[in-house]
N, C-alpha and C positions, 0 to 999 in steps of 0.2 A: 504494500500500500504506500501510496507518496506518502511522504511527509511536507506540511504544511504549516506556512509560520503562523506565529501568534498574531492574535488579532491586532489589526493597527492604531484602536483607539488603545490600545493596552501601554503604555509609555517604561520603562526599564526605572526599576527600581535607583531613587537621585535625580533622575531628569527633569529641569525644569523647564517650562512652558516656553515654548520658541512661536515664531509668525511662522502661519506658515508658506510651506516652500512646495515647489512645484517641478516635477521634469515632463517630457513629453516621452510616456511609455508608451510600451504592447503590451495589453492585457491580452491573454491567451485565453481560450474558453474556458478553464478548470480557474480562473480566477490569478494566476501566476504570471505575474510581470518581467516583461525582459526590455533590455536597452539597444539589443540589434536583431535581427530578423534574418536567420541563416538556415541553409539545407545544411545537413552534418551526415558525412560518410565516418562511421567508426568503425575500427578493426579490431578484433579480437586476441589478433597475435600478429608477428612481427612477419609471417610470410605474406601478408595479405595487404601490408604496405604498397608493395608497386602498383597492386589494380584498384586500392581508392584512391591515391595521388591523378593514377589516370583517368578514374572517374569525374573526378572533381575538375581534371584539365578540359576534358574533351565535355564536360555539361557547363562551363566556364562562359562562352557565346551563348549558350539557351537562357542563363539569368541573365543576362545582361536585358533581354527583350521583359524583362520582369521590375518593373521601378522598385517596389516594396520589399524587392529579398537582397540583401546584402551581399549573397554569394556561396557559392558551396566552396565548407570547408573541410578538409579530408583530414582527423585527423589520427594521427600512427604513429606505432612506439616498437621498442625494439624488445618484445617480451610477451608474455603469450605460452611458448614452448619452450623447451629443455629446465621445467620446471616444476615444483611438487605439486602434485594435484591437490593439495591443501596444506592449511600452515598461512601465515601471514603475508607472500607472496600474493598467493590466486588472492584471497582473499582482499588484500587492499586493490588490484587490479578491476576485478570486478565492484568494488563496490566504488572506482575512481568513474571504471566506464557508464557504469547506472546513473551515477550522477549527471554527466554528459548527457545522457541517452536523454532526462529529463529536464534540461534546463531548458529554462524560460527563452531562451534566446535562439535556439533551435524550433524553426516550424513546424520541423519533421525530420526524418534522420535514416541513414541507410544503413544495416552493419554487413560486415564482410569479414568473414573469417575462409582458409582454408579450406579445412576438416577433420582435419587429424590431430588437430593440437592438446594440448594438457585445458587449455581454455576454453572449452565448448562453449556453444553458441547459446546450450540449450542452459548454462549454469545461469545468466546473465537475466536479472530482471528487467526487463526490458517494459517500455508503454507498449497497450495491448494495438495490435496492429502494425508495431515497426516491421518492417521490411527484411528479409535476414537473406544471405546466403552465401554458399561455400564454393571455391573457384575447384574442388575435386567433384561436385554434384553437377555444375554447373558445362564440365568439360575441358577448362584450363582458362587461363587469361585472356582469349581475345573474345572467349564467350560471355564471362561475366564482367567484362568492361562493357560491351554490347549492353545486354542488359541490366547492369550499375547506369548507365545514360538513359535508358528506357523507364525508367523507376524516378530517377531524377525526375526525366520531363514531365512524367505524371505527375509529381509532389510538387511540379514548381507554379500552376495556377493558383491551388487552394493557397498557396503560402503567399501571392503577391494581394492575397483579400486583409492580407497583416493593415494597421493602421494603426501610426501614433496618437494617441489622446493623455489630455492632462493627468498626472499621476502624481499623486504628493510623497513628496520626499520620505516617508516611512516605509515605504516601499521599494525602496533602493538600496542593494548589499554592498557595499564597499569593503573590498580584500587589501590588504597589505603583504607588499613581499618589498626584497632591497637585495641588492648586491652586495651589501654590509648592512653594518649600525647606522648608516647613517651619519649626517652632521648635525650643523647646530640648526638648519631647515627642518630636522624632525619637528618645533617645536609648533611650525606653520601647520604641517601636515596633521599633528596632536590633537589644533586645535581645530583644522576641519571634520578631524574626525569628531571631537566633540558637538560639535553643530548637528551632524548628522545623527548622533543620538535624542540631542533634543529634541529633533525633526521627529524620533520614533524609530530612526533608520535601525540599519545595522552594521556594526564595523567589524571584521575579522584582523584580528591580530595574528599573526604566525612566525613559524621560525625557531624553534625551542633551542637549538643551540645557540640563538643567535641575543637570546634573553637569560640563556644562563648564568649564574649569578646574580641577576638581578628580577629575578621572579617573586622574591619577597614582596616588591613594589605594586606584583599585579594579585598576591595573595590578599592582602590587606584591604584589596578593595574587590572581594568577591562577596557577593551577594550571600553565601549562607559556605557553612562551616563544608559542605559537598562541595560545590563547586573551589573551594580552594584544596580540600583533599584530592580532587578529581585533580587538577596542573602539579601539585605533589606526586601524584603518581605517574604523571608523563616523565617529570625531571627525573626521578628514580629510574625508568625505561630508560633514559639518556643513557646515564650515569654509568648503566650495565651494560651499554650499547657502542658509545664512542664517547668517552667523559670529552664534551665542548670546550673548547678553550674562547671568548670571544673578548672583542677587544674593548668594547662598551658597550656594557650590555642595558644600560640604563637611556643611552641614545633610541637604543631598539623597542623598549617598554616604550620610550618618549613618544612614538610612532602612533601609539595605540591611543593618545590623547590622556584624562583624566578622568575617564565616566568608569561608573561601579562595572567591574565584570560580571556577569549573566550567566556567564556557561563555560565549559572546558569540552572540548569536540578530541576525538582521532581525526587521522586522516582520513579526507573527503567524507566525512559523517555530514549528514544533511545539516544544516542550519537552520533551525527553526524558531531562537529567538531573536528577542529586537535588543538592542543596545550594543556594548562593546562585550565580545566573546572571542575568546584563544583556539585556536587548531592545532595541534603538533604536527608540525611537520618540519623536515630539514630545513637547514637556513638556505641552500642553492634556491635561487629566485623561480627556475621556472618548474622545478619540483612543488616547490610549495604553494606560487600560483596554480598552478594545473587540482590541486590537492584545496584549494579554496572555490575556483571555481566547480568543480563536482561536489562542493558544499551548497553552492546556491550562490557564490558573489555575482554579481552584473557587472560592476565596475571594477577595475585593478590601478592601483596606485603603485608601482615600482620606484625605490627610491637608487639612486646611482651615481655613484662617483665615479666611474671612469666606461658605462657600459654602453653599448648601440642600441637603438632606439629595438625595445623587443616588442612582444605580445601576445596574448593569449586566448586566441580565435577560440569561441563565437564571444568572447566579452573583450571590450574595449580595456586597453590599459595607457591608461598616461605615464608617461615613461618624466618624472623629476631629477631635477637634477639638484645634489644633495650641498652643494656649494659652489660658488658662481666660477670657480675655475672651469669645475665641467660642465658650466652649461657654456662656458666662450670657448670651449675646447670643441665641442657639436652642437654646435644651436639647431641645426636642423635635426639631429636625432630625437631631439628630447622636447617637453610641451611646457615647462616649468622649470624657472632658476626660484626653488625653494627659499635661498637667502635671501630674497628680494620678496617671497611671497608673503602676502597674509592669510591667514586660518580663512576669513571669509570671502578672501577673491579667490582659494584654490575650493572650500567648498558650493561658491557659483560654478566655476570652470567643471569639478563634478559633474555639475547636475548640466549643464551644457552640452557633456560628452554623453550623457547618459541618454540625450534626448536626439543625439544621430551625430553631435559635431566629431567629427575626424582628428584622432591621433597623430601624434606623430608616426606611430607603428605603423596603424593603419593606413596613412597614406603611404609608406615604402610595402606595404604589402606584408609585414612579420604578423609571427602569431602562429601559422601553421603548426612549423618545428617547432617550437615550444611548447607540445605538448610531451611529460614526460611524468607519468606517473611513480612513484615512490617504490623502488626495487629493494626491497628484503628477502632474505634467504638464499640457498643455494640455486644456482644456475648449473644443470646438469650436463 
């Protein structure tokens, strides 16, 4: 059964009364709001990479004839096979791809797998109706690219019926990932993210090594004695896993603003409430993005000292730049020199990108590769 955020007059325990704010969403029929409107080819396992890349290239011309759909986007990972068929492997994989499979930002979605992998098709909770198939049933590659574009075309009228309408900012997930801790700009981005709790919104905090040692800061202000034992028990996983070394770890807290924490998620666990909430997941930015977005963010905030403008298709991410060296180092990669920002021109800029405005990412076209879901355990 999906899961389903809390209701939006419900405001996060601390929050005070804000004006309110407005983006231009897609409300989906099941009531789930997204901030772009995309066909989505996903693969099950890492053989099946070459025939959604070619799906997605060769139905590329067919949206374009479509105003309302942003684009089919293919996305594939190197993982799938030579893997345990349970254990926390399959397990985060499938529950990274479910999230995808359901996100708001997706119209509709094709999967492709093989046949023969440790990751069947059939394991995968999928929305009833998605599309599934294997290129060993199908006859080999040039048959189910054939019909991967046949499946496209049909899915791409109902999805151009998409339409933005007003949507109040309670309804918008903003994820956080960084290339590090960050500068002294986290304090801008802190403060957008507190805006967008008053709003009702939600903000995802991530990156647990990259907060270690300084997760006292975000224990102290959890909502009830569970959810601060629940981020105790992630850091103790760390600890037994690859003890963190990080270099300010309190810049990376800083990130997440000052609102009461709500909740402690695993990776890609659905998000279901409002306010500011933690994810574990590694500090690498498009692991832990990829690992937020199959939680349900819409929006991505990357923070960056020295990175190339990235993304992570089907959700917009604005690529900041964490001190004015690196925003004069790439001004075209990056959409924010955070030292220069305020809390409340980066959460307008938000809700601007939320409502169709273009990335930096997005206009060089990134986001595809960067999808990389969280690999634990042996590779056989």
């Amino acid at each position: 059964m999906e899961a389903r955020r809390a209701d939006a007059t419900a405001a996060p325990a601390g929050a005070e009364p804000a004006d309110g704010a407005f983006f231009q969403g897609i409300v989906r029929p099941d009531g789930r709001v997204g901030t772009r409107n995309h066909l989505g080819i996903l693969t099950s396992v890492n053989c099946s990479a070459t025939v959604a890349k070619m799906i997605a290239s060769r139905s590329a011309a067919l949206a374009e004839e479509f105003p309302n759909v942003d684009g089919v986007v293919a996305l594939t990972h190197d993982t799938g096979c030579g893997m345990a068929a349970d254990g926390d492997g399959i397990r985060l994989l499938r529950r990274t791809l479910n999230g995808y499979a359901r996100h708001p930002n997706f119209a509709a979605l094709l999967v492709v797998g093989l046949g023969c992998e440790v990751a069947q098709l059939t394991g995968f909770d999928l929305p009833e109706g998605t599309p599934t198939m294997t290129i060993q049933e199908l006859g080999g590659t040039a048959a189910t690219v054939r019909r991967g574009v046949e499946l496209i075309r049909d899915l791409l009228p109902e999805a151009d019926r998409a339409e933005r309408v007003p949507v109040p900012a309670s309804e918008l997930v903003l994820g956080l990932a960084g290339t590090g801790t960050g500068g002294p700009g986290n304090a801008a981005l802190g403060a957008a993210a507190d805006l967008l709790v008053r709003h009702g919104g939600t903000v995802i905090l991530a990156g647990t090594p990259q907060v270690y040692g300084a997760e006292h800061l975000l224990a102290r202000r959890a909502v009830s004695p569970e959810v601060a034992g629940r981020l105790a028990e992630r850091v103790r996983w760390w600890e037994g896993y690859a003890r963190p070394a990080p270099d300010a770890p309190e810049r990376a807290v800083a990130r997440g603003g000052t609102s009461p924490l709500t909740a402690v998620h695993e990776y890609a666990e659905p998000v279901t409430e409002r306010g500011l909430v933690f994810m574990d997941t590694p500090g690498r930015a498009e692991v832990s993005a990829t690992g937020q977005v199959a939680g349900g963010a819409t929006v991505m905030c990357f923070t960056t000292g020295d990175g190339p403008a990235g993304g992570c298709r089907p959700v917009p991410g604005l690529n900041l730049a964490a001190t004015g060296e690196a925003y004069r180092a790439m001004p075209e990669d990056l959409d924010l020199d955070l030292s220069r920002a305020s809390g409340e021109g980066l959460f307008r800029l938000v809700l601007e990108v939320a409502s169709g405005r273009r990335t930096a990412g997005e206009e060089f076209g990134a986001g595809d590769g960067d999808f990389a879901p969280w690999q634990t355990g042996a590779v056989m």
